[in-house]
N, C-alpha and C positions, 0 to 999 in steps of 0.2 A: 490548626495548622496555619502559619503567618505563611503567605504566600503563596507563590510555586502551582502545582499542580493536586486536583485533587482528584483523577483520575487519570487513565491513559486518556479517554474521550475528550479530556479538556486539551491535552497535548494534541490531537489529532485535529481536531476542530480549528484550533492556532493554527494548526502547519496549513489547510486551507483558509484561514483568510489570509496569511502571509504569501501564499500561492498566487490568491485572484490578485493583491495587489502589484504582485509580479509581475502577473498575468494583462493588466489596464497599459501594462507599456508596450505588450503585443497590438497590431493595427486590429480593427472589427473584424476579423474574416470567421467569426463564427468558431463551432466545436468546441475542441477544448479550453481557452480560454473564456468564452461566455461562460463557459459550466463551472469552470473555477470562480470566476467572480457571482454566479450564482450562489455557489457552495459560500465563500466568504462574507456575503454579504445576508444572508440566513441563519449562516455560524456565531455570527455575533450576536446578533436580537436572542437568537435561541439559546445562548451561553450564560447573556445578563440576567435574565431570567430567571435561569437554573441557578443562578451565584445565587441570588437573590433570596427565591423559594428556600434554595440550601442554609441562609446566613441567619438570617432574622425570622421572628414572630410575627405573627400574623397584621399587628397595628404597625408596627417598625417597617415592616414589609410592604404596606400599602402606604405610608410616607416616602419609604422611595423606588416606589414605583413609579407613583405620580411626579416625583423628582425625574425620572427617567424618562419620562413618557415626555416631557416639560422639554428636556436638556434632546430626546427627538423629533420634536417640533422645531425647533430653534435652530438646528445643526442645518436643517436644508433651506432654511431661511440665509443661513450664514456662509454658504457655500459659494453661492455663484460669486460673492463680495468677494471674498477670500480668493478664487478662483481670477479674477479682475485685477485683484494686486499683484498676485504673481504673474499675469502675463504683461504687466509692465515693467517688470525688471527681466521677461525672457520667452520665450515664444510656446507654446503650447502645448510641448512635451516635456518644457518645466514641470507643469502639471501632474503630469504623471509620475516625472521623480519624487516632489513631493508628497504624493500618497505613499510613495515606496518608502521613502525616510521614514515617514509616519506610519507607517506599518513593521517596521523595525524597531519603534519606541513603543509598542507595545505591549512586548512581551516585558519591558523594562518596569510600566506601570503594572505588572501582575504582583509584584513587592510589596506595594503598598498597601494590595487589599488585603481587608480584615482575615 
């Protein structure tokens, strides 16, 4: 299958991290939005995974994993930078859009996997 879904679980799993992302523009007060961004941010490490497991053999498999493992190291390295840029062109709740756009180009990158 080029694309798309390869079970209801992977649709469901999307709809919460597209949820927490939502959910990061609500202020801290706790409840339901913590739990969504709980859920999203578990839903993804635990998804690449399973892509992963599901894709490739066992040596192809541990090449990118360690590719994966690499590329999350690097991303919370890369954060607060990227975070720093955008609040010099806008104030702090830029921020938060930004993860929102970027949480909406997501499901557009499910196309291109294998």
């Amino acid at each position: 299958m080029k694309g798309g879904f390869r079970s209801p679980w992977d649709c469901y799993y999307l709809s919460k991290v597209l949820l927490a992302a939502h959910c990061r523009q609500l202020p801290p007060s706790g409840g339901v939005g913590v739990q969504c961004r709980q859920w999203g941010a578990c839903a993804s490490v635990v998804l690449a995974l399973a892509m992963i497991r599901d894709l490739y053999e066992a040596h192809r498999a541990a090449q990118i994993l360690s590719t994966l493992m690499t590329v999350m190291a690097v991303v919370p390295l890369l954060g607060p930078s990227i975070g720093g840029a955008i609040l010099k062109f806008g104030s702090w709740q830029l921020i938060f859009w930004a993860l929102a756009v970027f949480g909406r180009l997501i499901p557009m990158a499910l196309y291109t996997l294998p």
